[in-house]
N, CA, C and O atoms as a DFTB+ gen file, in Angstrom:
348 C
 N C O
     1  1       9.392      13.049      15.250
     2  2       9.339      11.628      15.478
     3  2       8.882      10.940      14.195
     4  3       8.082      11.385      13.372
     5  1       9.499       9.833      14.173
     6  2       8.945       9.047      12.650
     7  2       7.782       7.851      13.252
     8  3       7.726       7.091      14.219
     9  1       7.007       8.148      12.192
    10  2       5.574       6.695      12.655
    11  2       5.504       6.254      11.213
    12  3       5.726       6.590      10.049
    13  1       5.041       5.251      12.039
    14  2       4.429       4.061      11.048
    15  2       3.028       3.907      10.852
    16  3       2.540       3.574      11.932
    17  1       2.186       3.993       9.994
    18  2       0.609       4.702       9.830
    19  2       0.213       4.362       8.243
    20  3       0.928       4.140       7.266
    21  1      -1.000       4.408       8.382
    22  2      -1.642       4.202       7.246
    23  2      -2.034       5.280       6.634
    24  3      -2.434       6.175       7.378
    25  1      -2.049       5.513       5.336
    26  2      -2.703       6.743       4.065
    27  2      -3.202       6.367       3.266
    28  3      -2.686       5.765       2.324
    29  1      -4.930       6.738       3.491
    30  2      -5.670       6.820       2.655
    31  2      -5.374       7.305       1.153
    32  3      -4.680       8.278       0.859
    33  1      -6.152       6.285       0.091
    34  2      -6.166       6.270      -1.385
    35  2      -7.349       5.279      -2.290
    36  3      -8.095       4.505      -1.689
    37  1      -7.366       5.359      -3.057
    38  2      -9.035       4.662      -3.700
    39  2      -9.869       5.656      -3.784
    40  3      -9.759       6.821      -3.404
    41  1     -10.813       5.038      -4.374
    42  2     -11.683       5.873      -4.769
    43  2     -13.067       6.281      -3.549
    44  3     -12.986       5.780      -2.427
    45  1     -13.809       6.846      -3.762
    46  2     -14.727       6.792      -2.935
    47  2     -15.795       5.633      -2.367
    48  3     -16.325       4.872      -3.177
    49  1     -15.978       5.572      -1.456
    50  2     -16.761       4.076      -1.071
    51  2     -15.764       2.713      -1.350
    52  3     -16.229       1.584      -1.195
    53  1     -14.686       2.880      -1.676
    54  2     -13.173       2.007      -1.695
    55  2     -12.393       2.276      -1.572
    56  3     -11.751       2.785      -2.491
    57  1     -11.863       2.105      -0.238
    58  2     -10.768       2.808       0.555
    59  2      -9.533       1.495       0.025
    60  3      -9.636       0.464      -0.640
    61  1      -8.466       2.150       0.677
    62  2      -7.656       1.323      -0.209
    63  2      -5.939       2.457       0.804
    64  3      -5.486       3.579       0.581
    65  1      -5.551       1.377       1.832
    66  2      -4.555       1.942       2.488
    67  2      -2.920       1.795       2.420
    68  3      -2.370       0.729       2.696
    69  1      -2.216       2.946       2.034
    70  2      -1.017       2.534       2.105
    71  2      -0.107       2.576       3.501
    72  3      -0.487       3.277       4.439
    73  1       0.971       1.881       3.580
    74  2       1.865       1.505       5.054
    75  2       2.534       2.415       4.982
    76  3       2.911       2.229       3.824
    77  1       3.052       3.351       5.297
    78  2       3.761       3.955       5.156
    79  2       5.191       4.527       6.590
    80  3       4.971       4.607       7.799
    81  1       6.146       4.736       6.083
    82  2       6.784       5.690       7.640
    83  2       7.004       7.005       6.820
    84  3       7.103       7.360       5.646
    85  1       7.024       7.485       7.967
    86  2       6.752       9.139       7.895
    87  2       6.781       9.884       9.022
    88  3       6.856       9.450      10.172
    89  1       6.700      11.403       8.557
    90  2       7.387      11.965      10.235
    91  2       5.869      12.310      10.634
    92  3       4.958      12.148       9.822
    93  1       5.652      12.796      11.932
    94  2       4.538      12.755      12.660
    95  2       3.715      13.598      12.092
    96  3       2.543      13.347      11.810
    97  1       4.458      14.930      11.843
    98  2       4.251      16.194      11.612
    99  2       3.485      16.354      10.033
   100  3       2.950      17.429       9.762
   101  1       3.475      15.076       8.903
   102  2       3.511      15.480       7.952
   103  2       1.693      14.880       7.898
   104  3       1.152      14.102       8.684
   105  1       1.030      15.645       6.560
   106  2      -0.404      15.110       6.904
   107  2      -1.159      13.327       6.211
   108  3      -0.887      12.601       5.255
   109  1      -1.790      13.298       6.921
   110  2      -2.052      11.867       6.550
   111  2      -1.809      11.371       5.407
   112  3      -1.552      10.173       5.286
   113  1      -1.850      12.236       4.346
   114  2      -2.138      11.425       2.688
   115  2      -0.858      12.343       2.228
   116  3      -0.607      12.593       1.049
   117  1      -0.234      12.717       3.135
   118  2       1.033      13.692       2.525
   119  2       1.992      13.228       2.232
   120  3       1.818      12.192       1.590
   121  1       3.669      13.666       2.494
   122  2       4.839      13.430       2.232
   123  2       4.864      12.250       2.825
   124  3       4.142      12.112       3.812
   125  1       5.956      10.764       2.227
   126  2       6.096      10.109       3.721
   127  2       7.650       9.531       2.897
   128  3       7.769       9.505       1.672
   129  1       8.528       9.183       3.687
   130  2       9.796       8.231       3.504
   131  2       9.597       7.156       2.981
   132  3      10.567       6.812       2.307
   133  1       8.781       6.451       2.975
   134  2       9.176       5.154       2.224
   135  2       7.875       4.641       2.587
   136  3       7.145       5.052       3.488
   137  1       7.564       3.182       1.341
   138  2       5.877       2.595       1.213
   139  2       6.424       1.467       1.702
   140  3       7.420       1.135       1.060
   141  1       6.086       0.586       2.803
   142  2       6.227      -0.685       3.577
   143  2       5.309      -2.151       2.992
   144  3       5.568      -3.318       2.697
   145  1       4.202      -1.317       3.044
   146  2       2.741      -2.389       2.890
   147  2       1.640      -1.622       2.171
   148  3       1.759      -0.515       1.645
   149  1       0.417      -2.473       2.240
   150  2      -0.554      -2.107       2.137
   151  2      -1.701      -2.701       2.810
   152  3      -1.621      -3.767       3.421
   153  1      -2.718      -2.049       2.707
   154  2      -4.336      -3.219       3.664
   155  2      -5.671      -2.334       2.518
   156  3      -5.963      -1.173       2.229
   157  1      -6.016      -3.327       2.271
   158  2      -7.597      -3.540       1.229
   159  2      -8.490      -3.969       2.091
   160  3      -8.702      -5.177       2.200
   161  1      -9.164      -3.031       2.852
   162  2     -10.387      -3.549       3.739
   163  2     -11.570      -4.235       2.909
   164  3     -12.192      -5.111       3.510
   165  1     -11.932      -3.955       1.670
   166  2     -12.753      -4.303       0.671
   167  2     -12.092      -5.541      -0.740
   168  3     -12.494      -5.720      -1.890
   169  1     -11.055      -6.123      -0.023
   170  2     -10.731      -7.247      -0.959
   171  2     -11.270      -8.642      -1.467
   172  3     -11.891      -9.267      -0.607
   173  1     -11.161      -9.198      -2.598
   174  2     -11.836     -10.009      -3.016
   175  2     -11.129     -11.259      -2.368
   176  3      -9.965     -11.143      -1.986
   177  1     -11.689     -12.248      -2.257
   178  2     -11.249     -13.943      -1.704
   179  2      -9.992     -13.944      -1.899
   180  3      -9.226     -13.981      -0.936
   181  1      -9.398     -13.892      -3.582
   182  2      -8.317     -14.580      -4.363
   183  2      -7.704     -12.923      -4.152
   184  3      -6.886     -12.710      -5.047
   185  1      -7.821     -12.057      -3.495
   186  2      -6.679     -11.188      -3.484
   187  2      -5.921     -10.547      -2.088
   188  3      -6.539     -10.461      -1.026
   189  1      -4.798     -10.203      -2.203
   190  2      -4.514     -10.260      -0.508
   191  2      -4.504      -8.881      -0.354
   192  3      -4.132      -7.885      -0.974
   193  1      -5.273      -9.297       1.136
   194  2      -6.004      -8.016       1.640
   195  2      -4.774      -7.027       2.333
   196  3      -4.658      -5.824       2.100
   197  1      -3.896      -7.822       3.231
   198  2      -2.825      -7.214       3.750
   199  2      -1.670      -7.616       3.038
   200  3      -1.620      -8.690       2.439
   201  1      -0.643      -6.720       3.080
   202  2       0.592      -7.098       2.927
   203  2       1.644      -6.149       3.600
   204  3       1.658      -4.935       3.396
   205  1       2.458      -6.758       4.360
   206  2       3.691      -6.053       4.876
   207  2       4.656      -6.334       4.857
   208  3       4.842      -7.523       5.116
   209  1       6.092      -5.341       4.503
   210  2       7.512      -6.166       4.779
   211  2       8.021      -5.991       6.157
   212  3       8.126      -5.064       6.961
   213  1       8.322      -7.372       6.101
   214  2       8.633      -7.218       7.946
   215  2      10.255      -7.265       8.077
   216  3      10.839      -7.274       9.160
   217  1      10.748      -7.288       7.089
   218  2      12.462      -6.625       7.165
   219  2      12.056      -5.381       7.168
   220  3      12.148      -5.088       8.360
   221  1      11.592      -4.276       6.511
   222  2      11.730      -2.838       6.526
   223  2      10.794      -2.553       7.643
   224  3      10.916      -1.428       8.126
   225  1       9.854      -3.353       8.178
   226  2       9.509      -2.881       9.582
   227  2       9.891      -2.651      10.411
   228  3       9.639      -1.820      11.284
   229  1      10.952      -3.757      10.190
   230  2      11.804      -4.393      11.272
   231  2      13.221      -2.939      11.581
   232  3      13.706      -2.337      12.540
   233  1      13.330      -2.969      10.456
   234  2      14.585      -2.030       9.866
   235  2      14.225      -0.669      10.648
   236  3      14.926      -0.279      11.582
   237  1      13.031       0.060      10.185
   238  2      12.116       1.304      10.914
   239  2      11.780       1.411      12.577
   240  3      11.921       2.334      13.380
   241  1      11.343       0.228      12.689
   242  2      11.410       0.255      14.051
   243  2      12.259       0.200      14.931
   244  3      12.013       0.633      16.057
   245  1      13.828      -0.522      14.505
   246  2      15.432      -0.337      15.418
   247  2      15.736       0.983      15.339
   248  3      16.591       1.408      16.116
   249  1      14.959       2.093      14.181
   250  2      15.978       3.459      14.255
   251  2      14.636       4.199      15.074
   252  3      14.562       5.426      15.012
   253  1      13.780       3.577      15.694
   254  2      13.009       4.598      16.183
   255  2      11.773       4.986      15.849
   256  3      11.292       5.908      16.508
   257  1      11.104       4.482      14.937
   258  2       9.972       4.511      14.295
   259  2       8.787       3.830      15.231
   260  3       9.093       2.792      15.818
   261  1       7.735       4.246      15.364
   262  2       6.717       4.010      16.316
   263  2       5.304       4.026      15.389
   264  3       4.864       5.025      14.819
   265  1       4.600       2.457      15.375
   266  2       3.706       2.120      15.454
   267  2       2.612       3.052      15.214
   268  3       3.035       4.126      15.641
   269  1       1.645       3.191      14.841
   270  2       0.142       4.091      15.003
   271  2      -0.618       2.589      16.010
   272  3      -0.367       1.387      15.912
   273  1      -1.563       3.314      16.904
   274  2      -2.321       2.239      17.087
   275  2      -2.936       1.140      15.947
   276  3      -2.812      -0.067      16.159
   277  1      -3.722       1.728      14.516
   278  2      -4.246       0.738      13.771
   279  2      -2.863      -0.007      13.408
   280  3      -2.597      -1.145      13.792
   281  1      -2.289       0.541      12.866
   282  2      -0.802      -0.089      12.466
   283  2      -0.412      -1.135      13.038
   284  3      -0.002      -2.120      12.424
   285  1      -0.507      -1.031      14.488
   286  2       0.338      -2.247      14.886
   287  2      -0.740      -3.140      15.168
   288  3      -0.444      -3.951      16.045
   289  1      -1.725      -3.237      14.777
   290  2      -3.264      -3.923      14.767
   291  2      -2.884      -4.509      13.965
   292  3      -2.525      -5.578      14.458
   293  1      -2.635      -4.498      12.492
   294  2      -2.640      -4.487      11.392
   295  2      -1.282      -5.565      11.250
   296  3      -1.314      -6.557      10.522
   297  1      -0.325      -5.248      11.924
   298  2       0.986      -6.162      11.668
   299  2       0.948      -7.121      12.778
   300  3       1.507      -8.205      12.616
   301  1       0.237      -6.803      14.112
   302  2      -0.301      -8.312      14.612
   303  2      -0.791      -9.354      13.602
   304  3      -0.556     -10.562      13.549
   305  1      -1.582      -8.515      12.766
   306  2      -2.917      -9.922      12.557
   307  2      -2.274     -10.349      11.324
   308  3      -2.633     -11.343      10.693
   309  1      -1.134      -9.434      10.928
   310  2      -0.672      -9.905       9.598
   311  2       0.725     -11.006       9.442
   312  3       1.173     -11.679       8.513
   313  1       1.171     -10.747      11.064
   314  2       1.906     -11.878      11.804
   315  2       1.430     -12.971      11.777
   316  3       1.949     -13.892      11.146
   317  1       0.300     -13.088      12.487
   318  2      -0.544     -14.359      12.607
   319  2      -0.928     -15.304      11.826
   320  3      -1.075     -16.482      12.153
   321  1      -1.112     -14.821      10.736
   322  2      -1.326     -15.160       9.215
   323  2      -0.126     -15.741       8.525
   324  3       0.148     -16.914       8.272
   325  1       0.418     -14.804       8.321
   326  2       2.120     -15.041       7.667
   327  2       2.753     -16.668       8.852
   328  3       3.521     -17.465       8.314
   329  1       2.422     -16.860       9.977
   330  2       2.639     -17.764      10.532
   331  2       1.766     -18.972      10.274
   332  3       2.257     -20.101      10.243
   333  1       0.246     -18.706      10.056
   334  2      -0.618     -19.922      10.156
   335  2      -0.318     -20.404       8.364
   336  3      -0.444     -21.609       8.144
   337  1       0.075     -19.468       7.104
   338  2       0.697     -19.446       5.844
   339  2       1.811     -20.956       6.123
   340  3       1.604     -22.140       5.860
   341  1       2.778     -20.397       6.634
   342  2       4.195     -21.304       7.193
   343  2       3.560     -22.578       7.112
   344  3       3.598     -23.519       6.320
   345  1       3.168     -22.405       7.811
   346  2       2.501     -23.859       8.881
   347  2       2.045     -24.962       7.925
   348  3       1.575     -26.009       8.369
């Protein structure tokens, strides 16, 4: 099965996550198909903390690609944003 999930990178005490899809089977910080986004839990004001493409989400998720729980946490709130942005 292919998911959509986050992989740890940064340094220690600064985590620093990439979006990734990838097959279920492969390990967290391992092989993955393709880089989507990213999320900086430790970002500064003037830098953006999330970022996602929501065409290649979009794209991943029609062939079957499934969400991680944080993941789709993550592209809620990054919806919400990208909308209140618009506005």
């Amino acid at each position: 099965m292919v998911v959509i999930r986050l992989a740890r990178s940064g340094a220690k005490k600064r985590p620093f996550y990439n979006m990734v899809v990838t097959d279920s089977r492969s390990r967290r910080d391992g092989r993955f198909v393709e880089r989507i986004g990213f999320y900086n839990p430790v970002a500064a004001e003037n830098e953006p903390g999330l970022r996602v493409d929501m065409q290649r989400l979009s794209y991943w998720q029609g062939h079957g690609a499934q969400l991680s729980p944080t993941a789709a946490r993550l592209v809620k709130k990054f919806g919400a944003s990208a909308v209140a942005k618009a506005a």
